[in-house]
Structures are given as C-alpha cells and as structure tokens.
Backbone as JSON, one array per atom type, in Angstrom:
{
  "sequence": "XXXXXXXXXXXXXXXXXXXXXXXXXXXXXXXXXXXXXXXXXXXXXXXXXXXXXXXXXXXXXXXXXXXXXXXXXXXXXXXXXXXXXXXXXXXXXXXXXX",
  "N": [[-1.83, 31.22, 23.54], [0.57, 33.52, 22.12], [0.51, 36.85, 20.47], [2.85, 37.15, 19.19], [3.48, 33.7, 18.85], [1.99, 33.05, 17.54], [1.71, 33.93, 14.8], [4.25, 33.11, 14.4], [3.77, 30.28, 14.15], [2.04, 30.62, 12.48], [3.88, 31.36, 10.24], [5.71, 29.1, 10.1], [3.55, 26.87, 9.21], [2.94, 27.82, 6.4], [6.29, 27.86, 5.65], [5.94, 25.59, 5.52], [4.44, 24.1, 3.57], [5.21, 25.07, 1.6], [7.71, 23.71, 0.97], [6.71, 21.13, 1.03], [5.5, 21.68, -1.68], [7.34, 21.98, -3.07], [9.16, 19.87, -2.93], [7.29, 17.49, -2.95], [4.33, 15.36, -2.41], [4.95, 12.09, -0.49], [5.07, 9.08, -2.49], [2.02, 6.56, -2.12], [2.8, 3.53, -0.45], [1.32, 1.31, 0.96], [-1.74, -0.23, -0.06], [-5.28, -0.43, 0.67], [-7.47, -3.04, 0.28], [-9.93, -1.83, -1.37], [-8.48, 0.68, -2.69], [-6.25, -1.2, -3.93], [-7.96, -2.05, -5.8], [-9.18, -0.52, -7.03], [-6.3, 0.95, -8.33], [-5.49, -1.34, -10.05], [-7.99, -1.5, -11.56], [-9.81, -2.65, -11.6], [-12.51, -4.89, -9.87], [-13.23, -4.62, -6.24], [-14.57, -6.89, -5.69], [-13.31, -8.83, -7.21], [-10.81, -8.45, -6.62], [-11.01, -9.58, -3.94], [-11.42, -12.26, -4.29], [-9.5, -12.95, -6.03], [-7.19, -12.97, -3.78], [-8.33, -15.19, -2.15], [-7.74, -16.83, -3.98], [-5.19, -17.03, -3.6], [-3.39, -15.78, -5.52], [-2.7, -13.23, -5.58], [-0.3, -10.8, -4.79], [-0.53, -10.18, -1.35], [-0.91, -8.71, 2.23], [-0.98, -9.51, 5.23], [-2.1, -7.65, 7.95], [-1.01, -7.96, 11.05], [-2.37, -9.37, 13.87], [-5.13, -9.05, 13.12], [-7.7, -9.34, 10.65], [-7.01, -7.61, 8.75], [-6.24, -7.15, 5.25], [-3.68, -5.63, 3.22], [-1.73, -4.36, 0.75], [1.15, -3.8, -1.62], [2.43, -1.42, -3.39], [4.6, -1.58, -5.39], [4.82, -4.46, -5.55], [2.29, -4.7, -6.81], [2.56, -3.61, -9.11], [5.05, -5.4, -10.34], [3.68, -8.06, -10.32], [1.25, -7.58, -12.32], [3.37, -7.04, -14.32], [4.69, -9.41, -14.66], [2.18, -10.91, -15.67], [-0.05, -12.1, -14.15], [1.27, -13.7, -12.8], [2.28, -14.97, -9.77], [5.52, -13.82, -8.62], [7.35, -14.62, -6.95], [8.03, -16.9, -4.34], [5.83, -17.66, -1.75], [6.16, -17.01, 1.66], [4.68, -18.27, 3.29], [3.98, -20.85, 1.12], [6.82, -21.96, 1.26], [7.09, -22.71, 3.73], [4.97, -24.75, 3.9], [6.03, -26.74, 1.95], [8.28, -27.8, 3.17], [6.62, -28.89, 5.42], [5.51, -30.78, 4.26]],
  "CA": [[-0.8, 31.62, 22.61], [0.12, 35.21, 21.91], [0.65, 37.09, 19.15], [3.92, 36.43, 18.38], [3.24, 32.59, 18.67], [0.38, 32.78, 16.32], [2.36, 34.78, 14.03], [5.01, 31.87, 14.34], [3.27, 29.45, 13.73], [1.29, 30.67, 10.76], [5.25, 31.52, 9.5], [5.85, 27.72, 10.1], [2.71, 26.05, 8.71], [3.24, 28.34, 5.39], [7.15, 27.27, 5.28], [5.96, 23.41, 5.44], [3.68, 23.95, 2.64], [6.58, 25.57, 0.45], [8.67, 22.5, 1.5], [5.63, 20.22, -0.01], [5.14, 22.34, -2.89], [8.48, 21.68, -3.5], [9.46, 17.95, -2.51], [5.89, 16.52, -3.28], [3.49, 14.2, -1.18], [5.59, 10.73, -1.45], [4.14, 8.16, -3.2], [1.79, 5.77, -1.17], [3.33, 2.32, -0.63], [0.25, 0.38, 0.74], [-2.55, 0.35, -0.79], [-5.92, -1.38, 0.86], [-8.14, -3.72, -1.29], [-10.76, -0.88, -2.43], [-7.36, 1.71, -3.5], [-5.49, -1.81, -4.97], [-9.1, -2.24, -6.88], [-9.02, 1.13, -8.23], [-5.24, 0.92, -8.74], [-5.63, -2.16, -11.17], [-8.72, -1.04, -12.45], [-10.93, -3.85, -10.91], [-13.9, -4.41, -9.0], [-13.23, -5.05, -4.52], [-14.86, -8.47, -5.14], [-11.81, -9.59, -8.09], [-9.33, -8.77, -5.63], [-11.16, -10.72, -2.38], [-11.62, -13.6, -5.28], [-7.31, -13.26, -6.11], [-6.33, -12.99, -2.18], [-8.99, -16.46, -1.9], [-6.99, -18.07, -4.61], [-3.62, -16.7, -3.55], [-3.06, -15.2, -6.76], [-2.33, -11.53, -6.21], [0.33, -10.68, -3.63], [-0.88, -8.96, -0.15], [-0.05, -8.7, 3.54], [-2.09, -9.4, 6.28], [-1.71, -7.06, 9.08], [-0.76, -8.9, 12.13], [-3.42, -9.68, 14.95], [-6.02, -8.75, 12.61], [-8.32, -9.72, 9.38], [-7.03, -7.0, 7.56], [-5.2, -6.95, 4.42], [-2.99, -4.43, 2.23], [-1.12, -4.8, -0.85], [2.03, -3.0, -2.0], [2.18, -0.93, -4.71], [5.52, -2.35, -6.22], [4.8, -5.99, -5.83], [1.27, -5.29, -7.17], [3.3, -3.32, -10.15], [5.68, -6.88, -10.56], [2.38, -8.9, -10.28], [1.08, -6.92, -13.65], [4.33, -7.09, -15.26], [4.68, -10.79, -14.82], [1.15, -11.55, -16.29], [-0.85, -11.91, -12.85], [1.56, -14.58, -11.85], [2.71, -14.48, -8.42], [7.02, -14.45, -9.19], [8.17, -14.91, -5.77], [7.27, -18.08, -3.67], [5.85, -16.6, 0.1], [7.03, -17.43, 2.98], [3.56, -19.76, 3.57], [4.48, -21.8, 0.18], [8.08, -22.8, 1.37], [6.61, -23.16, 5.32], [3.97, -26.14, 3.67], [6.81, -27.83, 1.3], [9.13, -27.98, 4.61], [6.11, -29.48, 6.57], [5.06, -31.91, 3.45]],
  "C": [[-0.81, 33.12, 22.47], [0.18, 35.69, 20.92], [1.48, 36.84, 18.24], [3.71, 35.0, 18.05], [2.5, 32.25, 17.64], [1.05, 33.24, 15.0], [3.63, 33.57, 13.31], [4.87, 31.01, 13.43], [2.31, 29.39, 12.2], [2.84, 30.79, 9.7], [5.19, 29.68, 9.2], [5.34, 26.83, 9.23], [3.24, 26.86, 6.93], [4.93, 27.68, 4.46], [6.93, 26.08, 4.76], [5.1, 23.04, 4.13], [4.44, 24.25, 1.06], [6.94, 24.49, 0.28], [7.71, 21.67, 0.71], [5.53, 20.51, -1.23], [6.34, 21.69, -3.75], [8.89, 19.9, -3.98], [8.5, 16.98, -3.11], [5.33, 15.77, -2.49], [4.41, 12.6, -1.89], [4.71, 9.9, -1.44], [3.17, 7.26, -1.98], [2.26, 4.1, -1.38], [2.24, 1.27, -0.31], [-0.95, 0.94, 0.31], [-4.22, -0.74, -0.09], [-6.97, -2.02, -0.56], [-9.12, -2.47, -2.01], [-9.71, 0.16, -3.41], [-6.74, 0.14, -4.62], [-6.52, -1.97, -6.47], [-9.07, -1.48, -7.77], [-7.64, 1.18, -8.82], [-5.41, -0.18, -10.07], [-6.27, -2.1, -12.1], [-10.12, -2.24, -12.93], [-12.15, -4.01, -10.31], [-12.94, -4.83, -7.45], [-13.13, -6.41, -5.1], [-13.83, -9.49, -6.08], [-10.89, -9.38, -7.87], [-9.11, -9.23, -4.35], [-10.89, -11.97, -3.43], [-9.73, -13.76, -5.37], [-6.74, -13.63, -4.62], [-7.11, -14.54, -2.48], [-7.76, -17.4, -2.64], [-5.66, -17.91, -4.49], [-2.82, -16.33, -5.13], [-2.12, -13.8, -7.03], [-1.22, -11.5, -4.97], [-0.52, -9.69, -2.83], [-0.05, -9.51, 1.25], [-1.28, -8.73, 4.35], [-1.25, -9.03, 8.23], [-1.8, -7.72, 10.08], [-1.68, -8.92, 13.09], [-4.39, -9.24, 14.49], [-6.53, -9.19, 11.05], [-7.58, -8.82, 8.0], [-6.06, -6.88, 6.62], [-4.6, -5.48, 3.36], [-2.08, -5.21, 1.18], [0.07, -3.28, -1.05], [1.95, -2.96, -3.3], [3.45, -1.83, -6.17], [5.01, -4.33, -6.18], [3.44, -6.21, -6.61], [2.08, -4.74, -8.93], [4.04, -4.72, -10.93], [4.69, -7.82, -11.53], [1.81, -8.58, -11.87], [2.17, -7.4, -15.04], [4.79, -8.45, -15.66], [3.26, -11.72, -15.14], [0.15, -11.81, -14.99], [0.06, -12.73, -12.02], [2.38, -14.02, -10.43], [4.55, -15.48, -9.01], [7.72, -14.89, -8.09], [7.18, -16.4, -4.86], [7.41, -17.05, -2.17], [6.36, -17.97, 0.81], [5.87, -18.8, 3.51], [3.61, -21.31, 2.63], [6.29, -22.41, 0.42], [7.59, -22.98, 2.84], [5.89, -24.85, 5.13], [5.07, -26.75, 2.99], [7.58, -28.09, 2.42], [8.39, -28.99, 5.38], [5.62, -30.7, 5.63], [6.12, -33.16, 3.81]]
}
C-alpha cells in the first residue's frame, strides 16, 4: 500500500465509525442460550430445562445440535406469562400425524 492508500483508508475506517456513532450497532436478533440466560435473567441450566419441556420458544440451527432464541419471541414469551402463544410448526406436524 502507499501512502496515499493508507491515508485512504484510515479516511474510510474513521468515516465508518462516524456513520456508527451516528446510526448505532443494531440490535441483536438471536440470542444463544448463555446471552437468552442473561437476557431473562436466568441460570443456562433453566433455559436447557424450558427447551426439554418445550416451554420457551427457540430454533435449532439446521444440520446441527445447536440452538438460538429470538429476542422478540423471547420478549412475547415474557409478556404472555412463559406461555408459548403460537403453536410450532412440530405441534401442528404431530396433530396431522395423530
């Protein structure tokens, strides 16, 4: 790189930080179980215990163990007393196959 480039680029990185300063970091939408824990204000192991009993809403990332949780549906979830307000897509899949 030369001088100008460097010069550039420090212009650049500086602009993008204005631009943040400004705009803000946007919110985060998922949240994994240790952030939903802390988000609720829980322990880890009373939000593996909710996913067990299908209690809390989450998502399980596709070809893998792992789950996340959205911030609005865990927001809902709160606001509707813990109950889960929406039926998933696995609870109308089993009444279909009953």
């Amino acid at each position: 790189m030369s001088v100008t480039d460097d010069s550039q680029h420090e212009e650049l990185l500086a602009m993008l930080r204005d631009i943040r300063a400004v705009v803000g970091v946007p919110p985060k939408v998922w949240l994994t179980p240790e952030e939903a824990a802390t988000y609720l204000g829980t322990s880890r192991a009373t939000i593996y215990k909710w996913v067990g009993a299908g209690s809390i809403p989450f998502y399980r990332i596709p070809g893998s163990s792992l789950i996340r949780f959205k911030v609005a549906d865990l927001d809902e979830w709160i606001q509707n007393g813990g109950e889960r307000s929406n039926t998933s897509v696995d609870d109308v899949l089993r009444k279909l196959r009953a």
